[in-house]
N, C-alpha and C positions, 0 to 999 in steps of 0.2 A: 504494500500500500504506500502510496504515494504521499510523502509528509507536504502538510499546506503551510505555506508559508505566510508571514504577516501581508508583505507584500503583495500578494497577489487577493488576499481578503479586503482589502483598501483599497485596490484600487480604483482610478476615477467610473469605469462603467459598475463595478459593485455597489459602491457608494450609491451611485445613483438608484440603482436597483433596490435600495436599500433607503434611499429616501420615496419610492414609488411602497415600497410597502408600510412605512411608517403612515405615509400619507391614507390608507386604506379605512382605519379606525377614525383618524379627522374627520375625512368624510364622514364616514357614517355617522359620527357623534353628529356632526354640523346637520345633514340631512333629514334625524330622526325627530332631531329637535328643532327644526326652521319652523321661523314663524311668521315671515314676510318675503319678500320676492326676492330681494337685498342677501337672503340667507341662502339660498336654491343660488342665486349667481355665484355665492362662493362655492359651494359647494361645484354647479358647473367647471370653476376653476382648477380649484381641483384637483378635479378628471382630467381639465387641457394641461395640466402641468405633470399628471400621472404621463398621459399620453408620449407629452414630450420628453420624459425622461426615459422611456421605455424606447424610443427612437433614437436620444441621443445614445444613451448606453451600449445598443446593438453598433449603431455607427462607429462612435469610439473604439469599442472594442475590437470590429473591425479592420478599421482604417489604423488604426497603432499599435496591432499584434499586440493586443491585450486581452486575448480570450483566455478565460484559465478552466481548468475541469469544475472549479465551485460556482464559477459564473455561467456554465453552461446549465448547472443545477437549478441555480437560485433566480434565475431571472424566468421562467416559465413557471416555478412556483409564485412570485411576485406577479406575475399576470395571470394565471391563475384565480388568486386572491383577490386580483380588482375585479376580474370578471363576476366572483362568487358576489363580492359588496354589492356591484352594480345589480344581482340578480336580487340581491335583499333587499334592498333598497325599493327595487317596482317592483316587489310583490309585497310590500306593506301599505 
């Protein structure tokens, strides 16, 4: 087994992957509890900021031979999980 090193746990498309799943409970907390229109447009936010972190991290990671075997793991888990929010979300 292949030892993980700090390095490749930090790096910049992880991080990001990792702020796309922090972002997932936000949401939800923001969404369950809105209570005017002003609350839904954060929450839409969001998701544009999930979105774009889920693009930039594949690109980066791409484009600067920065793919590691945990980040292969962890970023379809992290999308995954927005999917699963997005799915609780409309059906409440």
């Amino acid at each position: 087994m292949k030892k993980i090193r700090l390095k490749e746990l930090f790096n910049i498309p992880n991080c990001l992957c990792y702020l796309r799943i922090i972002l997932i409970p936000i949401f939800l907390h923001r969404y369950f509890l809105a209570g005017s229109k002003e609350d839904y447009y954060i929450c839409a936010t969001i998701l544009i900021i999930s979105g774009l972190s889920d693009f930039l991290d594949g690109y980066i990671a791409r484009h600067y031979q920065m793919i590691t075997d945990f980040g292969k793991v962890i970023d379809p888990i992290g999308g995954k999980f927005l999917l699963l929010s997005l799915m609780l979300s409309q059906s409440y």
